[in-house]
C-alpha positions in Angstrom: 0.0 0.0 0.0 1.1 3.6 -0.9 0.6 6.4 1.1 1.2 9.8 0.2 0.7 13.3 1.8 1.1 16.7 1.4 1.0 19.8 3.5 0.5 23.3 2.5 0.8 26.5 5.3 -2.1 28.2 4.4 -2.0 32.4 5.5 0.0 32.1 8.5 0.1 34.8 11.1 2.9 35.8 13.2 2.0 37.7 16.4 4.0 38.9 19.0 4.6 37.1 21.9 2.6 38.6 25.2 5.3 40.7 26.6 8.1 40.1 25.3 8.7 40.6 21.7 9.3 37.3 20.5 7.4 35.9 17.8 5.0 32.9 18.1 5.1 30.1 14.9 2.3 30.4 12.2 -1.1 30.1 14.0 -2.8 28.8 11.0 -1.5 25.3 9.3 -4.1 23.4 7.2 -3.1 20.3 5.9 -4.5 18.7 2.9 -6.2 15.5 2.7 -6.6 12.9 -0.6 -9.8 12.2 -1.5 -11.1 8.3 -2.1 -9.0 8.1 -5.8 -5.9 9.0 -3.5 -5.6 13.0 -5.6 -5.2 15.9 -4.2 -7.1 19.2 -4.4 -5.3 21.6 -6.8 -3.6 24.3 -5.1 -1.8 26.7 -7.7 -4.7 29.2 -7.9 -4.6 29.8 -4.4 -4.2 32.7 -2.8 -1.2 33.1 0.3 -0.5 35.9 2.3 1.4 36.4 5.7 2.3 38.4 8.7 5.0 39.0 10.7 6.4 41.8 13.0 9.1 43.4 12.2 11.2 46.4 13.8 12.9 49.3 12.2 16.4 49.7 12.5 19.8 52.3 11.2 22.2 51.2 8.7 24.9 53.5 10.2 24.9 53.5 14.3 27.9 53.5 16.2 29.1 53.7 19.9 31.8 56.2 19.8 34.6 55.8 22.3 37.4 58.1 23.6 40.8 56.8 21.4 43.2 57.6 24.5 43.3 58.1 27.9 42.6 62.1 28.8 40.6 64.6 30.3 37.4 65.4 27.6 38.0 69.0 27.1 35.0 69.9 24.7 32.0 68.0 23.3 31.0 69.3 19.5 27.7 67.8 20.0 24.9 67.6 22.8 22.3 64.5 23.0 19.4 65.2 20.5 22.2 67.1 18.3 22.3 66.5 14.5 25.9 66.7 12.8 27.3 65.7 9.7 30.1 63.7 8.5 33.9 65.3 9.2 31.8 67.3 12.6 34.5 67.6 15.7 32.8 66.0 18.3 35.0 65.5 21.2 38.5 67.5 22.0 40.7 66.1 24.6 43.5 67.6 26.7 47.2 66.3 24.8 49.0 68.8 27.1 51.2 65.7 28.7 51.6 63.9 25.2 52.8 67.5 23.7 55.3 67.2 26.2 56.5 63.7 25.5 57.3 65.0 21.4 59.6 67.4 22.9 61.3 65.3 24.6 61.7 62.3 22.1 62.9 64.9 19.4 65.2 66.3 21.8 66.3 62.7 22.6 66.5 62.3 18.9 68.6 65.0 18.3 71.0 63.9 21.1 71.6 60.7 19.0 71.6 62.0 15.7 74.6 64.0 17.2 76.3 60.7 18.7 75.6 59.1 15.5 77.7 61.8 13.6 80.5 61.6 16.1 81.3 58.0 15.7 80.7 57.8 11.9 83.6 60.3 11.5 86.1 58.3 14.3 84.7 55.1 12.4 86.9 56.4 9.6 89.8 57.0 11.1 89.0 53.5 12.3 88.6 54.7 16.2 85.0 53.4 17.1 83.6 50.0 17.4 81.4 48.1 14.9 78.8 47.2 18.1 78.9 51.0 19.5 78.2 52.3 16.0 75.7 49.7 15.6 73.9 50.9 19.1 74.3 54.5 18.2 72.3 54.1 14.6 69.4 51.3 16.7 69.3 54.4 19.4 68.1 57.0 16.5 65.6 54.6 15.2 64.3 54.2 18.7 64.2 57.5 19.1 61.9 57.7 15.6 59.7 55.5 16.7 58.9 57.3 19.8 58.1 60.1 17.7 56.3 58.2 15.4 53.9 56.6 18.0 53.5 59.9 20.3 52.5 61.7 16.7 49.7 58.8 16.3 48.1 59.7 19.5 48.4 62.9 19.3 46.2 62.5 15.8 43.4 61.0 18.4 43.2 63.8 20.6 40.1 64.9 18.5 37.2 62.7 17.1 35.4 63.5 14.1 31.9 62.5 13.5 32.0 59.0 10.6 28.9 59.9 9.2 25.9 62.2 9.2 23.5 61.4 12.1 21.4 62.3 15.4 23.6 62.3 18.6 20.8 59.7 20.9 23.2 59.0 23.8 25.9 61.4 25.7 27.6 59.0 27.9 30.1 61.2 29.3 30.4 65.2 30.2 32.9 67.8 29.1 36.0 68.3 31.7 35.9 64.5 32.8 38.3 62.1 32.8 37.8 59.0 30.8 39.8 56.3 29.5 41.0 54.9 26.3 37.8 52.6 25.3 35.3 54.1 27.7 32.2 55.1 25.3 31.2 58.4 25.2 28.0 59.0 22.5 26.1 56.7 20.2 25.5 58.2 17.2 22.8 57.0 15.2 21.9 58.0 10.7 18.1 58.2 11.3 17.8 59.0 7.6 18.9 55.5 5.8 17.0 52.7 7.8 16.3 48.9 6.9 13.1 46.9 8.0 14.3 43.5 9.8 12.0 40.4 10.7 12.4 36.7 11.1 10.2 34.7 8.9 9.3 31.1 8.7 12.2 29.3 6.5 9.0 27.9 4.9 8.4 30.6 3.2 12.5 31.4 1.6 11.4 29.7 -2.1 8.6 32.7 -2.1 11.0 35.6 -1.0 13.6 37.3 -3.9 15.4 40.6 -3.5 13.2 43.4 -5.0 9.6 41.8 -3.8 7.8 44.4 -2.5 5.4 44.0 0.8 3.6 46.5 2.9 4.3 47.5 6.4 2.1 48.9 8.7 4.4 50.9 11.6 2.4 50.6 14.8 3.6 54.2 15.7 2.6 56.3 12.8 -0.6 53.7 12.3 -0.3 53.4 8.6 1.2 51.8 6.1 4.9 51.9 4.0 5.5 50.6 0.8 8.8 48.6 1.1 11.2 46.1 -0.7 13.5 43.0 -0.1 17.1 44.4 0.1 18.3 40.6 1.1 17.3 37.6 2.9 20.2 36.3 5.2 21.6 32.9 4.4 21.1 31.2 7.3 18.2 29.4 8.7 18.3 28.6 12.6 17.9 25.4 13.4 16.0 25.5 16.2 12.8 27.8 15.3 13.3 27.1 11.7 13.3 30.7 10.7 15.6 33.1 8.6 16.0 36.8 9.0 14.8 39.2 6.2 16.1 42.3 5.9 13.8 45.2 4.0 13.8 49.1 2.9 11.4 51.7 2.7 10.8 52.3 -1.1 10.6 56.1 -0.5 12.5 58.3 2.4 9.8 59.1 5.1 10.8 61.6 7.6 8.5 60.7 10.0 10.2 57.1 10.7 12.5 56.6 13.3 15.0 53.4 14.5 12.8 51.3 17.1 9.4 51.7 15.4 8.0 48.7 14.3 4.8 47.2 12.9 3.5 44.2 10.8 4.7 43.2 7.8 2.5 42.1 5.3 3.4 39.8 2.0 1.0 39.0 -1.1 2.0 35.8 -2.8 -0.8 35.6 -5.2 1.4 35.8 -8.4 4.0 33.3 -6.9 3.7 29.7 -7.4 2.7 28.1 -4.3 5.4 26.2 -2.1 5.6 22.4 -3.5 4.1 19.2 -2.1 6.1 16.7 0.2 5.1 13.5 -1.2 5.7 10.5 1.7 8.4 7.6 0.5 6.2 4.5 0.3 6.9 1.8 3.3 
């Protein structure tokens, strides 16, 4: 005897979890059954639409830290403050690393001076190999110093990366802070993406460039959007893959952290393919 079956998810909804923001599995599966001569109904005019939350999120956010170890002298930008790319945004106090380049170059010029001393009794044959040797390694040292003291003294002001909205001061002018400690989060509230997790069902019926509706909870209507990509990866435990969107048109009036319901249309797309049981 052969058995056969076939299942087909039929408009599933995603909701979100009571409380806390997780999203349940498709609350609607209908399975379909063969009839006494063992067919199945036919399937490929049917209609298939979905919904799932989603959340909206910047491209461009960043955390931005103080490079060295200093007291914050100035901040170029408060919280709620908009700036653009290239913006100073903090200033620190390099008073004590000033102070270490004058004395490295004047340590430099000490052994420059050596240097020249035994290269001239080197040729009257009156100096060492080794202590002409130590007196060229003491002028690279010496270079280096330089070097590395110029490198942090390029960190003693941040400019803004890119064009954004200053939505976290972390730290106050005049204090102290350390190399690493964050000071701002800086966020581009003017190129955002959609993201939501969506069955991995449902990955044969989403391509880059199909469009879908979402409805932002916050502003209470709706915003055209496209696939930008769907991430290659499917979790093996919820069976679900992360879809990333973007608005089709700019709209000012969306902001990171809204979010909303996404909904998907797959009339014109063929529907997804039946499972057919192996016989016994």
């Amino acid at each position: 005897m052969i058995l056969a079956a076939s299942m087909v998810l039929s408009q599933p909804v995603w909701s979100q979890g009571a409380g806390n923001g997780n999203m349940d599995l498709p609350s609607m599966m209908h399975v379909l059954m063969p009839d006494s001569a063992g067919n199945f109904p036919d399937t490929s005019r049917d209609g298939f639409q979905a919904s799932v939350r989603a959340k909206i999120r910047p491209v461009q956010h960043a955390v931005l830290s103080a490079p060295l170890s200093a007291t914050l002298m100035t901040l170029g930008a408060r919280e709620g403050s908009r700036v653009k790319k290239g913006d100073k945004l903090m200033k620190f106090d390099c008073t004590p690393l000033e102070a270490q380049l004058i004395v490295s170059q004047t340590r430099k010029k000490a052994a420059l001076t050596k240097l020249d001393v035994n290269e001239r009794l080197e040729k009257i044959h009156n100096v060492s190999k080794l202590e002409l040797s130590l007196s060229r390694s003491e002028v690279e040292l010496t270079e280096a110093d330089i070097k590395g003291i110029r490198a942090q003294l390029a960190q003693c002001s941040v400019d803004a990366p890119f064009s954004g909205v200053v939505t976290q001061q972390l730290v106050q002018a005049r204090e102290f802070v350390r190399a690493g400690d964050p000071v701002m989060r800086l966020v581009n509230i003017d190129d955002l993406e959609i993201e939501m997790v969506v069955p991995s069902s449902l990955l044969i019926r989403l391509h880059k460039g199909d469009h879908f509706d979402l409805h932002v909870d916050e502003l209470n209507r709706n915003i055209a959007s496209t696939i930008k990509y769907v991430v290659r990866e499917v979790d093996p435990v919820s069976q679900t893959v992360r879809v990333i969107g973007t608005p089709v048109k700019p709209d000012e009036d969306l902001l990171p952290g809204m979010s909303g319901n996404v909904s998907f249309d797959f009339d014109q797309q063929p529907p997804v393919p039946a499972m057919p049981v192996t016989p016994e």
